[in-house]
VOBA-1610 file (N, C-alpha, C; in pm, whole numbers, padded with zeros to 5 digits, always signed):
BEGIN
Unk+01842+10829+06406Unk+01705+10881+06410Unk+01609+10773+06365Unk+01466+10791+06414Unk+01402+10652+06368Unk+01279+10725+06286Unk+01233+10670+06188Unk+01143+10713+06079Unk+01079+10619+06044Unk+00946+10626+06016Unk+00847+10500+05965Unk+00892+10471+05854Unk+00931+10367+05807Unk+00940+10314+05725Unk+00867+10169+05600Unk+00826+10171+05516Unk+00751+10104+05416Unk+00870+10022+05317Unk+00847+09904+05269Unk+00865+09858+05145Unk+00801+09879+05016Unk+00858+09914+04908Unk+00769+09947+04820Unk+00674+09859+04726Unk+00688+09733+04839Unk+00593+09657+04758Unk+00473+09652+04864Unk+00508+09729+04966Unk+00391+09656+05073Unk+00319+09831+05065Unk+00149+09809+05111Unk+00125+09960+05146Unk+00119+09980+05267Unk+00120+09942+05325Unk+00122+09916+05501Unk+00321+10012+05519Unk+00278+10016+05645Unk+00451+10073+05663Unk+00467+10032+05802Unk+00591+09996+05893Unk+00617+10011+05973Unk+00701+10110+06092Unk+00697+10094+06214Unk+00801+10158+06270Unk+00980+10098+06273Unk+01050+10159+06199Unk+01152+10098+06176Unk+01249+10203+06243Unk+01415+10135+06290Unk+01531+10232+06299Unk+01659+10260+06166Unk+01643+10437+06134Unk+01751+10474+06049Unk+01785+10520+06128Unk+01913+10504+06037Unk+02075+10529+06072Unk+02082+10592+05974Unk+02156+10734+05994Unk+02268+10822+05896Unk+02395+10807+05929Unk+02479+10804+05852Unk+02598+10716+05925Unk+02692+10795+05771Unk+02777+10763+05770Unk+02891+10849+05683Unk+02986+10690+05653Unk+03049+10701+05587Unk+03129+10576+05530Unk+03205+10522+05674Unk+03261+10585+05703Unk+03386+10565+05812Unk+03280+10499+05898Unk+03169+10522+05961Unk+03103+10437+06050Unk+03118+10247+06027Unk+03024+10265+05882Unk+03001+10111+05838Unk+03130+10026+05835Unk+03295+10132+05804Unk+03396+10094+05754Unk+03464+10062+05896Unk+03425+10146+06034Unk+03462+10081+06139Unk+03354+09950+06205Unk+03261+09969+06167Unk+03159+09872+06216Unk+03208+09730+06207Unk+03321+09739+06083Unk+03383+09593+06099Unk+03276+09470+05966Unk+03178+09542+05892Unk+03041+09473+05819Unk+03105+09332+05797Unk+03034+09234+05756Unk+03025+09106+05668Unk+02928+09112+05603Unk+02917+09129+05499Unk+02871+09141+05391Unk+02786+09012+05343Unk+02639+08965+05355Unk+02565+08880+05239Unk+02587+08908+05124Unk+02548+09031+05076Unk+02530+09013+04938Unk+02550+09142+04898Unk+02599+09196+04773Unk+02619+09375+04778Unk+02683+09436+04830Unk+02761+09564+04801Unk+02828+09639+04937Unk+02793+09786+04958Unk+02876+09810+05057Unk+02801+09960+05146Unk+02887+10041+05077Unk+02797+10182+05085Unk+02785+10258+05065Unk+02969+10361+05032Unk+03002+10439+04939Unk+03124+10475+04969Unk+03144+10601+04966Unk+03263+10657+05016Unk+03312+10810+05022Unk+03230+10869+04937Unk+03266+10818+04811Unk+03214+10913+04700Unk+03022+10942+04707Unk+02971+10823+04717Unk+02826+10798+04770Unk+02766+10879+04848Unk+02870+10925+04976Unk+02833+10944+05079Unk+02808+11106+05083Unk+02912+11208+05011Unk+02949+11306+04978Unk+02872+11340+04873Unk+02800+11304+04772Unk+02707+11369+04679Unk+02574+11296+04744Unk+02514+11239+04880Unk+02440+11261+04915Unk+02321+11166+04845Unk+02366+10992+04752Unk+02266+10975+04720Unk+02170+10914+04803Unk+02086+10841+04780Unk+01993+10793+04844Unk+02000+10619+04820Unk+02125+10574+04905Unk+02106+10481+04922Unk+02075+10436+05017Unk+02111+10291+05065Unk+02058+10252+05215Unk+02137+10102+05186Unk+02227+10090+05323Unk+02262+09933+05359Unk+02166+09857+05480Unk+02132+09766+05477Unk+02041+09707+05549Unk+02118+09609+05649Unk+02061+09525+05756Unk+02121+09488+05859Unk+02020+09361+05791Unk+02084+09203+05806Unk+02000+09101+05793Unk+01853+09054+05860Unk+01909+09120+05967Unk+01777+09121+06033Unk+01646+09186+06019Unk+01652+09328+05945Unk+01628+09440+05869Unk+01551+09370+05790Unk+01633+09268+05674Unk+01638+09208+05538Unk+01535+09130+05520Unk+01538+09044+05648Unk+01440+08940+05700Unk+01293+08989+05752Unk+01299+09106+05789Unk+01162+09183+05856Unk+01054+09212+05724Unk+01197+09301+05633Unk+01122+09331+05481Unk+01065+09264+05401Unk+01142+09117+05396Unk+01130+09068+05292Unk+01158+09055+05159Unk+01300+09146+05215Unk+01453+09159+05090Unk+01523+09018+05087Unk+01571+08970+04984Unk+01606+08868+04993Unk+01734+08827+04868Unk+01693+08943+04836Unk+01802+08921+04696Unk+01843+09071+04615Unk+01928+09135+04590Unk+01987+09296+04518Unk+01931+09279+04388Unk+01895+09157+04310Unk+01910+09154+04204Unk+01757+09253+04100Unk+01644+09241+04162Unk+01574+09316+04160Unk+01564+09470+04190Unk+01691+09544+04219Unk+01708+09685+04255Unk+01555+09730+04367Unk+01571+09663+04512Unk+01455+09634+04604Unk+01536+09814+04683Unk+01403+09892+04697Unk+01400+10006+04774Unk+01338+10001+04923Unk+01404+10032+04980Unk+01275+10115+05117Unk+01243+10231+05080Unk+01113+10299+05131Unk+01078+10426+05168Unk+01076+10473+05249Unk+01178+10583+05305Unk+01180+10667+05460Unk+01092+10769+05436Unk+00932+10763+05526Unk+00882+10907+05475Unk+00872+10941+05335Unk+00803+10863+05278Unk+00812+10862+05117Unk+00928+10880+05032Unk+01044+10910+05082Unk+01180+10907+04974Unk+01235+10740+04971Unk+01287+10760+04860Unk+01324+10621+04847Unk+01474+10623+04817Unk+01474+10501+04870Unk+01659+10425+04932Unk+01658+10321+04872Unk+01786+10316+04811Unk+01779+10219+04695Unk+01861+10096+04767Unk+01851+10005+04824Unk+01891+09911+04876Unk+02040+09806+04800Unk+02124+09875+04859Unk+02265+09819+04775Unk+02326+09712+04880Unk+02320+09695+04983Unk+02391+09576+05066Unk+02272+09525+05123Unk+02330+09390+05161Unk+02304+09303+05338Unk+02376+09306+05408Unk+02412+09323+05537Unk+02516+09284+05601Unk+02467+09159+05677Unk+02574+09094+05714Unk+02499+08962+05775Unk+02550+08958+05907Unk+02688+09003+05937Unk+02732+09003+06071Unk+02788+09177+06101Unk+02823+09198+06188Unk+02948+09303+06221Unk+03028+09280+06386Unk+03147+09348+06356Unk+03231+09299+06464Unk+03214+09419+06608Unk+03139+09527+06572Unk+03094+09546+06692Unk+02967+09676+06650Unk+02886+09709+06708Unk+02756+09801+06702Unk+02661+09770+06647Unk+02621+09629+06684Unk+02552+09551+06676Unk+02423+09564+06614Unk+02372+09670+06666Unk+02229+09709+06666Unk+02232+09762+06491Unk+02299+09759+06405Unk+02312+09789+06263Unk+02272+09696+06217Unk+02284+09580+06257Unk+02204+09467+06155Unk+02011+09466+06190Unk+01970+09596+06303Unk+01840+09612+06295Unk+01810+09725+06175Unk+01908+09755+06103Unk+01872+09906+06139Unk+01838+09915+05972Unk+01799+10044+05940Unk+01863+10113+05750Unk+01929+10203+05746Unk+02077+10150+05710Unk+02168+10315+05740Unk+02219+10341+05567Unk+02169+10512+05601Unk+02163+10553+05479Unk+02294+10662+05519Unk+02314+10696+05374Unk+02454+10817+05396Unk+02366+10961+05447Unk+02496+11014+05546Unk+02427+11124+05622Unk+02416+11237+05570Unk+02516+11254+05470Unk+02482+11378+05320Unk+02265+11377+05297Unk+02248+11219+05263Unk+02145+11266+05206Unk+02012+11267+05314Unk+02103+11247+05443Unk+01954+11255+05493Unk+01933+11385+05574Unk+02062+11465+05598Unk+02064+11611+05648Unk+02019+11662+05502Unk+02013+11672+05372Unk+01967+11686+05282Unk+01808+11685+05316Unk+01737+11624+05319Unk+01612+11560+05325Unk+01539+11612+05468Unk+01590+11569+05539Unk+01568+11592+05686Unk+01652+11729+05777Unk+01679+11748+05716Unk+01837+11830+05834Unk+01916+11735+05900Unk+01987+11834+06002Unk+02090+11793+06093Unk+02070+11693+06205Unk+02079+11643+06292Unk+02029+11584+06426Unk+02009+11713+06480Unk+01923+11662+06552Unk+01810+11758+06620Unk+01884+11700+06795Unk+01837+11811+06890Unk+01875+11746+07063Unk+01853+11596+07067Unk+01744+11588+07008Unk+01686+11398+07033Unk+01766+11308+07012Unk+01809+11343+06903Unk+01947+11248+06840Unk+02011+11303+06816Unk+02142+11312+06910Unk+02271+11386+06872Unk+02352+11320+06774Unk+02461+11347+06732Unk+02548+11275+06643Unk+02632+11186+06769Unk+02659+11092+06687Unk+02757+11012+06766Unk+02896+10955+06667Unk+02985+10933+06739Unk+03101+10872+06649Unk+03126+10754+06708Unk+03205+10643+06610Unk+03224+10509+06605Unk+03367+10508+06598Unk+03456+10465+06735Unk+03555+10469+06701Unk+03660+10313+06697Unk+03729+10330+06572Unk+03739+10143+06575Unk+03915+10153+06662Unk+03976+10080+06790Unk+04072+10058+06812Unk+04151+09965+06798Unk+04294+09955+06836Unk+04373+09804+06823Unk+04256+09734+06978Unk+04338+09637+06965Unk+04292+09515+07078Unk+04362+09563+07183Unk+04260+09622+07312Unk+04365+09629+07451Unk+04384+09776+07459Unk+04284+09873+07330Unk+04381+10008+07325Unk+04230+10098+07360Unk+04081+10050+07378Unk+03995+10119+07404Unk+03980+10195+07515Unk+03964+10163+07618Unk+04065+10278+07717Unk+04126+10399+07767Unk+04246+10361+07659Unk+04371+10428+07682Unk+04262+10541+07548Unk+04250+10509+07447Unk+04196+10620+07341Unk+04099+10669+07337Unk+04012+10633+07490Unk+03855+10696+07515Unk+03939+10804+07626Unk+03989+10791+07699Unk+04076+10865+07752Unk+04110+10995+07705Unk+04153+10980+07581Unk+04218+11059+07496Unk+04179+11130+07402Unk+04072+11090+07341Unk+03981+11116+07248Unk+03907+11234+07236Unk+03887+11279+07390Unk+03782+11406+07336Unk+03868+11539+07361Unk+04008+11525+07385Unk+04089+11614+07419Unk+04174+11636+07267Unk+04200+11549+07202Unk+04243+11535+07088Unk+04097+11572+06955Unk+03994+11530+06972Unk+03879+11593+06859Unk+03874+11758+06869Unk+03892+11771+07034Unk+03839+11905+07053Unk+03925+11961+07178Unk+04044+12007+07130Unk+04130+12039+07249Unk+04085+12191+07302Unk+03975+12265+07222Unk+03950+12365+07267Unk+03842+12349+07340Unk+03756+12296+07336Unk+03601+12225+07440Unk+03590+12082+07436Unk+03715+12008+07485Unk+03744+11881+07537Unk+03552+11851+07605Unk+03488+11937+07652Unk+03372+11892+07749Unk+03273+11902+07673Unk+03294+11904+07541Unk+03199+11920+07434Unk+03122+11776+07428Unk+03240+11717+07405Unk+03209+11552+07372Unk+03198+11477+07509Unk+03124+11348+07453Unk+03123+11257+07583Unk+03126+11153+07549Unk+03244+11067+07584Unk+03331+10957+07570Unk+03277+10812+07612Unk+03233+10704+07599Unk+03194+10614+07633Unk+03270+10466+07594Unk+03348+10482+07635Unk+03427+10353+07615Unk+03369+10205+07642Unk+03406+10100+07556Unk+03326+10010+07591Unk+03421+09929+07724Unk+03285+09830+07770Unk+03336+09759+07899Unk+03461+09714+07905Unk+03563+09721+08007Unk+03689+09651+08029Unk+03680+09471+07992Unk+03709+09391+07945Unk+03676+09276+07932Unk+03721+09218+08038Unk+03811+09196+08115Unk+03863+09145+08230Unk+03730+09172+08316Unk+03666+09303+08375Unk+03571+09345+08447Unk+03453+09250+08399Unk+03414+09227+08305Unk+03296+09170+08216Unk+03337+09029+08214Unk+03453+08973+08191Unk+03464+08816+08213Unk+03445+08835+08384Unk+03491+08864+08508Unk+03487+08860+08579Unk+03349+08829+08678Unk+03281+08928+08605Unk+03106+08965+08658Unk+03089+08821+08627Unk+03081+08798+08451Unk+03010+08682+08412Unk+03027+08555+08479Unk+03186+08534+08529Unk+03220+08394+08592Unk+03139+08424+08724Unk+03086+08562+08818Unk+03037+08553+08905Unk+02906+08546+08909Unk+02872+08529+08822Unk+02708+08501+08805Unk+02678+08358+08766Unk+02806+08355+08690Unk+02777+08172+08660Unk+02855+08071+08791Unk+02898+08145+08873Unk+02928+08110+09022Unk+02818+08100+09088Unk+02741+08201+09106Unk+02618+08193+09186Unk+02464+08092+09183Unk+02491+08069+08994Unk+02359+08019+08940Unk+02459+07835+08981Unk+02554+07814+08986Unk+02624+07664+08987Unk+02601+07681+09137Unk+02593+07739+09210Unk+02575+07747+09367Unk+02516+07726+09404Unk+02353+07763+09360Unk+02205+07743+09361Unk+02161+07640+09306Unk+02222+07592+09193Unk+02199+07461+09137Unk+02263+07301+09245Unk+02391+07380+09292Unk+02424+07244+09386Unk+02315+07258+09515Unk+02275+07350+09549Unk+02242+07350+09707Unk+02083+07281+09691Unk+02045+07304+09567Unk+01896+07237+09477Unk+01900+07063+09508Unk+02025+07032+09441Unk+02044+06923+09418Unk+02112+06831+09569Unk+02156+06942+09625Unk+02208+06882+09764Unk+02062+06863+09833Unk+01967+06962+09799Unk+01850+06947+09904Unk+01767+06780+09844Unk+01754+06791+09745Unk+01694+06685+09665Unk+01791+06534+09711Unk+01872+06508+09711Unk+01950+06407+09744Unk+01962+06385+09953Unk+01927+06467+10008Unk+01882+06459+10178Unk+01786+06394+10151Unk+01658+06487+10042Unk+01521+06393+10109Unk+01538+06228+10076Unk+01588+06206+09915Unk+01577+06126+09866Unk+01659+05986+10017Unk+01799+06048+10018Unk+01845+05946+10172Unk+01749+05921+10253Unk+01687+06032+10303Unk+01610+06028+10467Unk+01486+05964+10383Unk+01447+05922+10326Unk+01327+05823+10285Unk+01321+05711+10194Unk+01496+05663+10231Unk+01570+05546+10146Unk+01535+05509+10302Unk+01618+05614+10386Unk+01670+05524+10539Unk+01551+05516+10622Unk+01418+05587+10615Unk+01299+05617+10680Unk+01239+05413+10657Unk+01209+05394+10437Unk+01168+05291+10467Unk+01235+05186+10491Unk+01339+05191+10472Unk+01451+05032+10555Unk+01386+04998+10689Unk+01361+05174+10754Unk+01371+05155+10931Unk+01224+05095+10925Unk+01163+05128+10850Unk+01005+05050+10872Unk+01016+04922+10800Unk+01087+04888+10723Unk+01086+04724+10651Unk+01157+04615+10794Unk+01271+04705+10873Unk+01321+04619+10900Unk+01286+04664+11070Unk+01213+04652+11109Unk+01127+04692+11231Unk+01126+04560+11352Unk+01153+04414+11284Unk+01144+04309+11309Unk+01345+04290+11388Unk+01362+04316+11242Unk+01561+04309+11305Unk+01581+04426+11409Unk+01522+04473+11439Unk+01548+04628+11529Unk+01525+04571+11669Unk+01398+04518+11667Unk+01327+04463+11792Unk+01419+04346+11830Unk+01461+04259+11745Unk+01503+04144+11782Unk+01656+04210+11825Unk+01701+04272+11778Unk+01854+04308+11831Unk+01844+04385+11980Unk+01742+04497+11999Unk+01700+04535+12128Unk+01636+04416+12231Unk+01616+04344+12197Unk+01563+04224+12268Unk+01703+04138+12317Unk+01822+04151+12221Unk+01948+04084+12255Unk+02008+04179+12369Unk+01987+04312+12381Unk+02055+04364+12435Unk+02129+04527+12377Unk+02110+04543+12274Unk+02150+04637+12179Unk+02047+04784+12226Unk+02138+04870+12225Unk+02070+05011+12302Unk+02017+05073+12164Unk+01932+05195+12247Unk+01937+05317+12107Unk+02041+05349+12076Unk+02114+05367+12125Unk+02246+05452+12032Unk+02347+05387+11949Unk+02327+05248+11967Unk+02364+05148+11886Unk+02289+05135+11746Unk+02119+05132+11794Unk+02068+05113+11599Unk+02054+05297+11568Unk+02070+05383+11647Unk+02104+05513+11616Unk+02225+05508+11515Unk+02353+05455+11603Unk+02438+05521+11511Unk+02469+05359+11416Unk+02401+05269+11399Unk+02380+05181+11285Unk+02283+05208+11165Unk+02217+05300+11208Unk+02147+05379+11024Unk+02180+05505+10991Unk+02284+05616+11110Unk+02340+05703+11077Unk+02470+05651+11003Unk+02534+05538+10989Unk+02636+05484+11000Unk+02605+05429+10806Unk+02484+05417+10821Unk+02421+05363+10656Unk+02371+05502+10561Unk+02302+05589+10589Unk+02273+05738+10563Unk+02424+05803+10530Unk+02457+05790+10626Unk+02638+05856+10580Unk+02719+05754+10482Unk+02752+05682+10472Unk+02734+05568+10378Unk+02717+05609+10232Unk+02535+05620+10233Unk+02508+05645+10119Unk+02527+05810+10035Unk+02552+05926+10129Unk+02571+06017+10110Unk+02713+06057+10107Unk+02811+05976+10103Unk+02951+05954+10088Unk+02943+05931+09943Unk+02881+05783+09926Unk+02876+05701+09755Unk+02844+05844+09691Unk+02715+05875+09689Unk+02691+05996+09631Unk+02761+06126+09621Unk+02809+06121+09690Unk+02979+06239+09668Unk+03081+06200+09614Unk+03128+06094+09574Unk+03243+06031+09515Unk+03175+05990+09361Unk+03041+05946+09382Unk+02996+05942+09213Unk+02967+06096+09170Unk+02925+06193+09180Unk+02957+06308+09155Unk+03070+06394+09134Unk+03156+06334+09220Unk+03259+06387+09151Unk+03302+06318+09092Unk+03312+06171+09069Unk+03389+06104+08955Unk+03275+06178+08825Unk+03162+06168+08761Unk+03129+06243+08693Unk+03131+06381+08663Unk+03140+06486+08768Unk+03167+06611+08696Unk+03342+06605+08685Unk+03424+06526+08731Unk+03582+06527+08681Unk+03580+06478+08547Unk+03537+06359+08537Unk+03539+06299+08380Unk+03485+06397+08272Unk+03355+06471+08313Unk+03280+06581+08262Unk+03383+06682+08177Unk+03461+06762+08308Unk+03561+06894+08305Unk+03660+06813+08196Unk+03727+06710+08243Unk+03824+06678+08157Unk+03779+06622+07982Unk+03678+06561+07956Unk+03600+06547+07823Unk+03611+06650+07784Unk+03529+06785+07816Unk+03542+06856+07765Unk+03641+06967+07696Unk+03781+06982+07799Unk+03886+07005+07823Unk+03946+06916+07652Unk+04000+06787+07676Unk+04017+06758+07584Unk+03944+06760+07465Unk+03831+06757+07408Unk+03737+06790+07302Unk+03799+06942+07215Unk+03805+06995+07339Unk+03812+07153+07325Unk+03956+07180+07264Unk+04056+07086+07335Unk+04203+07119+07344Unk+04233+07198+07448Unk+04168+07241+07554Unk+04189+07332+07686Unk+04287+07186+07748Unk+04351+07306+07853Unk+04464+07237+07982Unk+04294+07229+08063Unk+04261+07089+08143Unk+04158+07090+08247Unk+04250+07143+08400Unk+04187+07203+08447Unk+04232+07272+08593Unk+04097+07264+08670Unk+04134+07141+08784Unk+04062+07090+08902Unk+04112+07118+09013Unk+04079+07242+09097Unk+04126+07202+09241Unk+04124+07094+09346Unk+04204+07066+09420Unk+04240+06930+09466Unk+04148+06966+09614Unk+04117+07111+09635Unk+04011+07122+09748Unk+03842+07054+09705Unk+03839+07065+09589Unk+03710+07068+09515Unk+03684+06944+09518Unk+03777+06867+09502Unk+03742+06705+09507Unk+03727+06662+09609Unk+03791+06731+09694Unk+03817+06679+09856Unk+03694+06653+09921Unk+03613+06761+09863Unk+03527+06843+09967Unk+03416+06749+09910Unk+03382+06721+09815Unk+03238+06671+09730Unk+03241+06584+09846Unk+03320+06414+09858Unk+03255+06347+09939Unk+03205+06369+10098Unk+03319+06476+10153Unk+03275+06502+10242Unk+03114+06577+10304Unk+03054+06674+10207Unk+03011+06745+10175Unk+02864+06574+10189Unk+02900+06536+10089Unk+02798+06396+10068Unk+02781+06325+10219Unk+02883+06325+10271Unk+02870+06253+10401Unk+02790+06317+10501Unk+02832+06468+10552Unk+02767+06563+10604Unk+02584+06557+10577Unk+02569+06535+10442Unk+02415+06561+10394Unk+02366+06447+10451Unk+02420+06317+10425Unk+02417+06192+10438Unk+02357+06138+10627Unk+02450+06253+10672Unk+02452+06206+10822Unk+02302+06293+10904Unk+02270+06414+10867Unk+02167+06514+10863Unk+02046+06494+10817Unk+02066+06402+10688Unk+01927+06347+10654Unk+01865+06201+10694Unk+02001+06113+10772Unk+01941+06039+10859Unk+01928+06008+11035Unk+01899+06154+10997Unk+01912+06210+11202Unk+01739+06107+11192Unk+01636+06180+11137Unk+01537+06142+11155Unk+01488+05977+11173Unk+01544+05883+11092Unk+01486+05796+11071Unk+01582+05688+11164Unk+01697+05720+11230Unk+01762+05728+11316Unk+01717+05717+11450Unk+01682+05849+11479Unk+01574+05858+11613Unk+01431+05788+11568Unk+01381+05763+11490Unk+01276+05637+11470Unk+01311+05517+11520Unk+01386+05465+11441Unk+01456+05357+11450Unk+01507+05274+11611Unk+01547+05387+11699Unk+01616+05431+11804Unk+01490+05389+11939Unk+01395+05460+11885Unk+01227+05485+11989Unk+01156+05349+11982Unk+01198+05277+11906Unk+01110+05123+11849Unk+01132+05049+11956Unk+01035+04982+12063Unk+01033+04931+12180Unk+01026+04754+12128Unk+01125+04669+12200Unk+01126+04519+12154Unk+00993+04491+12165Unk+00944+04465+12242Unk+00836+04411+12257Unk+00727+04412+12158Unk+00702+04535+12105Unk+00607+04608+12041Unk+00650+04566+11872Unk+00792+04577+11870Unk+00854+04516+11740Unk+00831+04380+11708Unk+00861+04315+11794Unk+00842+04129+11794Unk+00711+04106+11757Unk+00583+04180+11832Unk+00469+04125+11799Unk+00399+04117+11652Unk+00494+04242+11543Unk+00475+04239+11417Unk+00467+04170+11356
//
């Protein structure tokens, strides 16, 4: 439930989130503890008025230390501030929060209301969430199993999966960026050669040399350079994978298609981005060249 909440040193108050929560919550939450600890059975059951705070919480207030016996005020009652937590291993949203024992705030407040139903925190082995969300609301309540509603968290396999496919898509978009950027950069390496060297063009068509000769003599240089540029890319992202690999202590795993393909891939761009300067090159009449 969420309640305005004040420090009792400030007169101002904010909108803050409480938590009523019962021991077993904080005790599955997995806490790490800054400073102080949470709340216990016994605490929880005579209903006092404490409150564990989330660091982030800590940091908003301007709690910074237990040693001063530092309160919040929910709605003018006061919570006597006995922990920090600094991390937890899963329900994250507790290090926003002020969770006080739920004795004293159905005390104070009542029960959850429709708005905020109760919820439970259930802590499993590794590999067993699942199988015990499955199971769970048939076992709380084998007489209105449909009472409860089960929310198991994400499959991790499903969730690594998504993630490698999104970081598939954004490395996809990033090469095809960088593939576009490396065409122009060729086709206006090979554009000004064909205008520097306008003189050797003419004079070789003057020997006898066709278009399709200085055609495929700067497609022949464009592919060339868009080859180099596929073989230095992959010699850097291999050295890359494997640095890191070793740094890490990971086995590096390179497909032998992946390497294959970079230079080719470079050549292809290579040959496409000097179609243009190609057929320039190609149209340059001796005569007209010589007189330069």
């Amino acid at each position: 439930m969420t309640r305005r909440v004040g420090t009792g040193s400030s007169a101002g108050s904010s909108r803050l989130q409480v938590v009523a929560a019962s021991p077993g919550v904080l005790e599955a939450a997995g806490p790490r503890l800054k400073t102080g600890r949470t709340f216990d059975r016994f605490a929880g059951d005579r209903g006092e008025q404490v409150a564990v705070i989330g660091s982030g919480m800590a940091s908003r207030l301007g709690i910074t230390t237990l040693e001063t016996g530092p309160a919040v005020f929910i709605e003018g009652q006061p919570f006597t501030v006995i922990g920090i937590v600094d991390d937890v291993d899963r329900k994250a949203d507790l290090l926003l929060s002020v969770v006080v024992p739920s004795k004293a705030a159905e005390k104070i407040w009542g029960g959850p209301g429709s708005a905020n139903r109760a919820k439970m925190l259930v802590s499993t082995e590794l590999g067993a969430a699942t199988q015990v969300a499955g199971e769970a609301a048939l076992a709380l309540r084998p007489d209105h199993p449909e009472y409860l509603k089960v929310i198991p968290p994400p499959d991790p396999k499903a969730l690594r999966g998504s993630v490698t496919s999104d970081l598939n898509q954004l490395f996809l978009l990033l090469a095809t960026i960088c593939l576009v950027i490396g065409a122009v950069g060729i086709a206006n390496t090979t554009l000004v050669a064909v205008l520097e060297r306008t003189g050797e063009i003419g004079l070789r068509r003057a020997l006898g040399a066709r278009g399709r000769h200085v055609t495929l003599q700067f497609l022949a240089e464009s592919g060339a350079l868009g080859t180099l540029g596929g073989l230095v890319g992959t010699s850097l992202g291999t050295m890359t994978v494997v640095g890191v690999a070793v740094a890490r202590d990971w086995t590096p795993v390179i497909h032998v298609g992946t390497v294959a393909a970079a230079p080719a891939i470079g050549l292809v761009t290579g040959l496409l981005a000097g179609l243009y300067p190609a057929w320039r090159a190609a149209s340059i009449q001796p005569a007209e060249a010589l007189r330069r």
